[in-house]
N, C-alpha and C positions, 0 to 999 in steps of 0.2 A: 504494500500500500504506500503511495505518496500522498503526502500533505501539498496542496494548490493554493495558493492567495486567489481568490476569488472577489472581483468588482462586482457589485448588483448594487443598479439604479433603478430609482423608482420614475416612472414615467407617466403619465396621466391614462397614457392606454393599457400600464401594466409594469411589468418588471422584465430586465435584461442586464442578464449576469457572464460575465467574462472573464475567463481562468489567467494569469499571469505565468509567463515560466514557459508557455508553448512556442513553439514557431510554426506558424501557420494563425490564420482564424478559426476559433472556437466560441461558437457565442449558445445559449438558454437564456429563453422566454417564457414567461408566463402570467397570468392575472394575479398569483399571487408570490410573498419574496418565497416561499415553499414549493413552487413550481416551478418557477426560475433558477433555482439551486440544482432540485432535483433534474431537471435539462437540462444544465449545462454540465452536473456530472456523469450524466449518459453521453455526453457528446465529448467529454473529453477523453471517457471509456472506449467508445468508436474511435476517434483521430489516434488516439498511441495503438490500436488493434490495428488501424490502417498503416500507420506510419513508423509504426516503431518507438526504438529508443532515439532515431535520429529524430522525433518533431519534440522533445527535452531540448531543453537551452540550459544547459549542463556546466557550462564555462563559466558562468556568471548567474547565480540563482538570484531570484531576490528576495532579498531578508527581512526588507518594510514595501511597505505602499502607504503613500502620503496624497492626501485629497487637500487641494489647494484651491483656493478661487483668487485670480488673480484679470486687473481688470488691462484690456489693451485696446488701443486707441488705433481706429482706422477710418 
């Protein structure tokens, strides 16, 4: 078993959750943050079943995830 840092935003149409640490995109959906969790660890289960140990980003894990809001001018 591996431990994933997992993103999940809340969205007005639902929730979308995104694993940290893959190479490639892996995303879960759902109405609720429990269903978006649960999909996007089925979908991370299938991409390493598809891809192996090469879609691991193995050189460089990352050990935080920091949510920022930072404003820019265009």
């Amino acid at each position: 078993m591996k431990q994933f840092k997992i993103i999940v935003e809340k969205h007005p149409e639902g929730y979308v959750a995104y694993p940290l640490g893959l190479k490639g995109i892996v995303v879960g959906e759902g109405d609720t943050y429990e269903e978006a969790l649960a999909d996007v660890k089925s979908a991370i289960r299938f991409h390493l079943e598809t891809f192996g140990q090469e879609a691991l980003e193995g050189d460089s894990p990352v050990l935080e995830a920091f949510m920022v809001e930072a404003g820019v001018a265009f």
